[in-house]
N, CA, C and O of each residue as an XYZ file, in Angstrom:
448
protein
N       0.844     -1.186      0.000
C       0.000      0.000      0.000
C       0.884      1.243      0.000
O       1.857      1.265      0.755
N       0.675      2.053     -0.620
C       1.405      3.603     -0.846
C       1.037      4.445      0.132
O      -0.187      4.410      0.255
N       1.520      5.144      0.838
C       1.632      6.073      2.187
C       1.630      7.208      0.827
O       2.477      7.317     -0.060
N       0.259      8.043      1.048
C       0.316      9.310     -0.027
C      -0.003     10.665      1.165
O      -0.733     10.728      2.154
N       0.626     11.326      0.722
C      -0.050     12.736      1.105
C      -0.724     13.416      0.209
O       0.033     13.688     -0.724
N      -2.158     13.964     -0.016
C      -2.405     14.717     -1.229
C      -2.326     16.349     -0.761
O      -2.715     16.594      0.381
N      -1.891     17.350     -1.506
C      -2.214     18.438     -1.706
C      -3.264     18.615     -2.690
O      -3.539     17.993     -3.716
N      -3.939     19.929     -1.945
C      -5.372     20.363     -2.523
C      -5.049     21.309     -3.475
O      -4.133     22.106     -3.274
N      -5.841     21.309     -4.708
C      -5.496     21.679     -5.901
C      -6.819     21.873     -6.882
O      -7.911     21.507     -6.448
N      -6.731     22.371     -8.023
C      -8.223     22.731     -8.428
C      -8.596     20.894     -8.872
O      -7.761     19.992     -8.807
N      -9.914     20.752     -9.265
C     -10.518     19.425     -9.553
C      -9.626     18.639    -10.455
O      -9.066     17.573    -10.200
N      -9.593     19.241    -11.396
C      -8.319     18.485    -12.685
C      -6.586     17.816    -12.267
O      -5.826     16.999    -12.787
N      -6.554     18.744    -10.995
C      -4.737     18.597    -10.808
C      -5.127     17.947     -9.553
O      -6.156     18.255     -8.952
N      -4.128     16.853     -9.071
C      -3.716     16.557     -7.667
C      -1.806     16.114     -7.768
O      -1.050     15.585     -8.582
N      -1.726     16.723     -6.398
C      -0.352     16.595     -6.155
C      -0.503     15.826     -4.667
O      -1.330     16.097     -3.796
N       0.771     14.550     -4.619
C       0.586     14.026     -3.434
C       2.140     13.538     -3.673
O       2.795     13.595     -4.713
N       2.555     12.990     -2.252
C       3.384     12.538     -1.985
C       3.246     11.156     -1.748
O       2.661     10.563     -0.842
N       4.126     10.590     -3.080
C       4.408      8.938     -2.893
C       5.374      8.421     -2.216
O       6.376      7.911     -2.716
N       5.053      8.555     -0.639
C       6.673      8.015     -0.135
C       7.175      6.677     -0.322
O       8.245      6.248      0.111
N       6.132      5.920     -1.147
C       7.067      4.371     -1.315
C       7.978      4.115     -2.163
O       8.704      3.124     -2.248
N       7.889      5.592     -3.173
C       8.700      5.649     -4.360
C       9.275      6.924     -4.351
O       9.836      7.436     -5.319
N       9.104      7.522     -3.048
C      10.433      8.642     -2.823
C       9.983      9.613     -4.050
O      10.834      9.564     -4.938
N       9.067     10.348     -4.318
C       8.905     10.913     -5.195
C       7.470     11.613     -5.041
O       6.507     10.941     -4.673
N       7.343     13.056     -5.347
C       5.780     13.859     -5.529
C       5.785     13.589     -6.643
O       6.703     13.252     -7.391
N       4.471     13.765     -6.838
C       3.554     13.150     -8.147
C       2.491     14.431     -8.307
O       1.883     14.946     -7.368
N       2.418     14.776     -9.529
C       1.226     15.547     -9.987
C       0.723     14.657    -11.401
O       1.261     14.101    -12.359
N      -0.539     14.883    -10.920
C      -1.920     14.019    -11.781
C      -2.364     15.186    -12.365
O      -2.373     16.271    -11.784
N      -2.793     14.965    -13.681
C      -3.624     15.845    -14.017
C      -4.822     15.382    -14.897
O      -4.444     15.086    -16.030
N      -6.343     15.216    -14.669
C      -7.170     14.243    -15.101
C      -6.790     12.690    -14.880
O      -6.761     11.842    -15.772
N      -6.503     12.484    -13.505
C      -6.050     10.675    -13.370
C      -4.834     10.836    -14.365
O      -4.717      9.698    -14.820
N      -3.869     11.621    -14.950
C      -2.654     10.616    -15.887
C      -1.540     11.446    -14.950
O      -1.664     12.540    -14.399
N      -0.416     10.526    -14.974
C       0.411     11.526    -14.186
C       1.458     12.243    -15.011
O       2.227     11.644    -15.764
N       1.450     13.875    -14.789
C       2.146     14.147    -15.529
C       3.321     14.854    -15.293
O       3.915     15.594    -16.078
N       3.721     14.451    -13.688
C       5.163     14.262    -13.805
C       5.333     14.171    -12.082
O       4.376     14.023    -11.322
N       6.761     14.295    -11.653
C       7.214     13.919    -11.065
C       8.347     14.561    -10.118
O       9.267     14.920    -10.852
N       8.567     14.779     -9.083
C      10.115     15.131     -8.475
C      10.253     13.990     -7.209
O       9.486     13.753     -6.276
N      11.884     13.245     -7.678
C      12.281     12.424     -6.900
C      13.108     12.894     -5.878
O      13.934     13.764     -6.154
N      12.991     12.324     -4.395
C      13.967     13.013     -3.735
C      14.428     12.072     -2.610
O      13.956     10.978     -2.916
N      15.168     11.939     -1.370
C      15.871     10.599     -0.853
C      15.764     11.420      0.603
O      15.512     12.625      0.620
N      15.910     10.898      1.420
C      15.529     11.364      2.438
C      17.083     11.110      3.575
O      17.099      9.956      4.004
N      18.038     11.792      3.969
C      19.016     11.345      4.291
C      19.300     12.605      5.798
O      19.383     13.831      5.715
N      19.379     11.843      6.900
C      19.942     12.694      7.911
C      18.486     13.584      7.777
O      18.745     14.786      7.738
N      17.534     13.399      7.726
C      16.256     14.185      8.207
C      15.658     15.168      7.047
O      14.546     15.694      7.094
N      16.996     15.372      5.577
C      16.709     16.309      4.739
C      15.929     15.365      3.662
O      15.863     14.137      3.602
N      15.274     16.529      2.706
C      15.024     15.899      1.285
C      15.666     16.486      0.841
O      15.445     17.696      0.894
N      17.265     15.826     -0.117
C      17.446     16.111     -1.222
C      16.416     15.645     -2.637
O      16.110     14.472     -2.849
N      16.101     16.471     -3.266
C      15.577     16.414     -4.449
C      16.288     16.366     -5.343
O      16.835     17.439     -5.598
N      16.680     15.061     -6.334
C      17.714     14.928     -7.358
C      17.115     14.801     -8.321
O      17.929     14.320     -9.110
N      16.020     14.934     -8.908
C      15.189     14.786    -10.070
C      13.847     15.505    -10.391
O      13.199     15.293     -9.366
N      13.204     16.098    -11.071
C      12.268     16.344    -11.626
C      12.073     16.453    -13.314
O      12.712     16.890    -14.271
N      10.807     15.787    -13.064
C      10.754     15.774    -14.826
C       8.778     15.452    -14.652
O       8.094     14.893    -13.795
N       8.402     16.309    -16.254
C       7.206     16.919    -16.804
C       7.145     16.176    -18.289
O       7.949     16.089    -19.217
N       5.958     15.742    -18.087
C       6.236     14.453    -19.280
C       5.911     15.613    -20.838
O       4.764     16.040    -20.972
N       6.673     15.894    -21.571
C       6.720     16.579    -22.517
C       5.111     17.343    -22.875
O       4.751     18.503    -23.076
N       4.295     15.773    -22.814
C       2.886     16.403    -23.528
C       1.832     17.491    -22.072
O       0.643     17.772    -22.223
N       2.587     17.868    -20.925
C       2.168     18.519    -20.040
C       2.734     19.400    -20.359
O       1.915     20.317    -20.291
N       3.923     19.904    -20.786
C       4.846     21.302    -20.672
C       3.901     22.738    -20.921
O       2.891     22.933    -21.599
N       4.607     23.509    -20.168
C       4.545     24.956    -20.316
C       3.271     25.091    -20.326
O       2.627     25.660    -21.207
N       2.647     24.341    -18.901
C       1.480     24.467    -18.317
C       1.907     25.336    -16.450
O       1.020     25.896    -15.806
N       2.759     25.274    -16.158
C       3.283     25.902    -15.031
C       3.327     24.688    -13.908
O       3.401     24.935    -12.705
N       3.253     22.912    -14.617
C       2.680     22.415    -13.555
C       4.587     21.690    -12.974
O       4.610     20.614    -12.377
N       5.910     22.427    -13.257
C       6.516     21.677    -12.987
C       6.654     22.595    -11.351
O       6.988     22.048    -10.300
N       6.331     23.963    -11.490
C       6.070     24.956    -10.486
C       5.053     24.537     -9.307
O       5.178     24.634     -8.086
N       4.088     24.077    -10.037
C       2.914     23.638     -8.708
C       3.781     22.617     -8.208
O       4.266     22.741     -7.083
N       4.049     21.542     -8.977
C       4.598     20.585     -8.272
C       5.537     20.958     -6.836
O       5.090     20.855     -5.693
N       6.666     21.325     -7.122
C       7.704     22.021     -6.694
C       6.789     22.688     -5.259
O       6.331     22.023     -4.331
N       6.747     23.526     -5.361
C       5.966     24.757     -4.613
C       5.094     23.739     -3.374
O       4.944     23.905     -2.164
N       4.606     22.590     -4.371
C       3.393     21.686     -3.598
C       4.492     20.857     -2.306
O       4.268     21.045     -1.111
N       5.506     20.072     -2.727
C       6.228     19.518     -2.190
C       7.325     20.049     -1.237
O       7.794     19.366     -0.326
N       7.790     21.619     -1.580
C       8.647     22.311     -0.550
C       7.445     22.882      0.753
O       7.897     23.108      1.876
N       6.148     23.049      0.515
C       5.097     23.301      1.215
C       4.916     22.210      2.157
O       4.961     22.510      3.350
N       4.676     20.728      1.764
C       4.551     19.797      2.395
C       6.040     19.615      3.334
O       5.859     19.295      4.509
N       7.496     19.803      2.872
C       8.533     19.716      3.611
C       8.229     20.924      4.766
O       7.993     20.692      5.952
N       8.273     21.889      4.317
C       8.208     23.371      5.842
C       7.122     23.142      6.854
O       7.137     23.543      8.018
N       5.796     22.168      6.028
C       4.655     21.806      7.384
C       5.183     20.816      8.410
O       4.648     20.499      9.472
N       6.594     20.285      7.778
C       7.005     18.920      8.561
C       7.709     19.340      9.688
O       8.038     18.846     10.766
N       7.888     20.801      8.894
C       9.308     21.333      9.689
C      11.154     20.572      9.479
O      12.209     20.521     10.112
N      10.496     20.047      7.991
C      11.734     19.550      7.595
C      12.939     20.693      6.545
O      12.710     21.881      6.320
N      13.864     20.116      6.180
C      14.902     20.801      5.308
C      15.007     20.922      3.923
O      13.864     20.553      3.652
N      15.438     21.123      3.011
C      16.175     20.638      1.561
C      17.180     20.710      0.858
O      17.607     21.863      0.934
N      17.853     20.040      0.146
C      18.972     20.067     -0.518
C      18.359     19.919     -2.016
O      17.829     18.919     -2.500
N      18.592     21.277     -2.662
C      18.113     21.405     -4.135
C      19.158     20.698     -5.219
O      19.817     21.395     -5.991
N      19.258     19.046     -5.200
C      19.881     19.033     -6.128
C      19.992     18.974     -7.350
O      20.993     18.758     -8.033
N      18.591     19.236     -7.737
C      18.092     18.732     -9.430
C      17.983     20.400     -9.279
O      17.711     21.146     -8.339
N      18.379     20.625    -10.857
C      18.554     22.219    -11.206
C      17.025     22.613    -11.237
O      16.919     23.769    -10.830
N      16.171     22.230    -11.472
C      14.688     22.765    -11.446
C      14.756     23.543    -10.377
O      14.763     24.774    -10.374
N      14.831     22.498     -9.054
C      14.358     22.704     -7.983
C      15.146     23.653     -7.364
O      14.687     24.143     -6.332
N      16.504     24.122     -7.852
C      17.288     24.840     -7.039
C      16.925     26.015     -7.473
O      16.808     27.016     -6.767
N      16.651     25.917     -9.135
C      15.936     27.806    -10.030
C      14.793     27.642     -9.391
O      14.549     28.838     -9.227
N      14.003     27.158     -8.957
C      12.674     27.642     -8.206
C      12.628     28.503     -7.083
O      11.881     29.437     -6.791
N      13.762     27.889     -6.424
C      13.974     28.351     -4.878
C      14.940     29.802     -5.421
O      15.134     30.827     -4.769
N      15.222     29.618     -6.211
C      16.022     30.782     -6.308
C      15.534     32.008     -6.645
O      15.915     33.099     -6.219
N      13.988     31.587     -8.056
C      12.812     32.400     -7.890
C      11.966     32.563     -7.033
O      11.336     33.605     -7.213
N      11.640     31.947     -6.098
C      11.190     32.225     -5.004
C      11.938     32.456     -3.277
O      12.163     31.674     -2.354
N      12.022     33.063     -3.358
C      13.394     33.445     -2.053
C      12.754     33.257     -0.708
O      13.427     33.082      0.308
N      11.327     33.301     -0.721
C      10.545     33.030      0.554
C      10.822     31.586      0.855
O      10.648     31.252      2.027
N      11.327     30.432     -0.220
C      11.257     28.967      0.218
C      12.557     29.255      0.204
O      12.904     28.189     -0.305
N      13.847     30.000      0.394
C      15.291     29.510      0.935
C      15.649     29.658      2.224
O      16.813     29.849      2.573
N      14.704     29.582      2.977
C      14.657     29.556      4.467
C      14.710     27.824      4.665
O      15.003     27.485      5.811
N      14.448     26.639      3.633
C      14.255     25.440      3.823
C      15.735     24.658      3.479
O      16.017     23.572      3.984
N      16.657     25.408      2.511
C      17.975     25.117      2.077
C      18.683     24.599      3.504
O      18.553     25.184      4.579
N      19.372     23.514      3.311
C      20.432     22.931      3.705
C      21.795     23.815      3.322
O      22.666     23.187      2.719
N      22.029     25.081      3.589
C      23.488     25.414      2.350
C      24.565     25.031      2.620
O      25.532     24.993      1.859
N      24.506     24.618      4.035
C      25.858     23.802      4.441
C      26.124     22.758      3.858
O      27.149     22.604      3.194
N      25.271     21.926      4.016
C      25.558     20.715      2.986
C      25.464     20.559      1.972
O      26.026     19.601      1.441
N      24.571     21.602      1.144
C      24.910     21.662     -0.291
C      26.472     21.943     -0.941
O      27.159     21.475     -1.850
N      26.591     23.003      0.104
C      28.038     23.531     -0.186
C      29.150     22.300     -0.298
O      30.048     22.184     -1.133
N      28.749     21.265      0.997
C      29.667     20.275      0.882
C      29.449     19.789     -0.217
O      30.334     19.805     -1.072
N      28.436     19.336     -0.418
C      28.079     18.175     -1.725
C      28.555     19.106     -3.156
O      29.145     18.320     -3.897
N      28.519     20.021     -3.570
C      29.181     20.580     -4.664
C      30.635     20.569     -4.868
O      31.119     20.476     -5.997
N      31.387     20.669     -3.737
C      32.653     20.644     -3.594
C      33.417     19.283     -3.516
O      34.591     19.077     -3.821
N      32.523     18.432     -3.057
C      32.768     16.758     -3.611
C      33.106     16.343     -4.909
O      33.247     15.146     -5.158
């Protein structure tokens, strides 16, 4: 059985968290149309992946996603390590979610 969290979203979109597969999920009409994977290490989510299945693009939904899942991390009162470039230009457009950055350990992990 899948441990989901859903975020609330208009009727057409749902975003939830699949923790059996380490990954948020956005649906849009039941199909899923995409994804950010992330690993859970020392209490953080690094996020090392996101991807928008082509025939969704430049609908804004790689943003909801994103936005949906750093929302669900700050209610936990958890952290993040932006390592998939999406997720790090998001936070970077949005400066209100870099209060959730790990930068210490990002810093390490780049310099690795």
């Amino acid at each position: 059985m899948t441990d989901e969290t859903e975020t609330v979203e208009p009727d057409h979109i749902k975003i939830f968290n699949d923790v059996d597969h380490h990954r948020f999920v956005i649906e849009v009409e039941g199909k899923v149309a995409g994804f950010a994977v992330y690993h859970i290490r020392g209490g953080r989510h690094l996020f090392v992946h996101t991807e928008i299945d082509p025939s969704f693009e430049k609908q804004g939904l790689g943003s909801k996603l994103i936005k949906a899942a750093l929302d669900e991390v700050a209610a936990d009162g958890g952290t993040v390590v932006p390592l998939c470039p999406f997720v790090r230009a998001w936070i970077k457009r949005h400066p209100e979610y870099d209060s959730l950055v790990d930068h210490e350990l990002l810093a390490t992990i780049e310099k690795a």
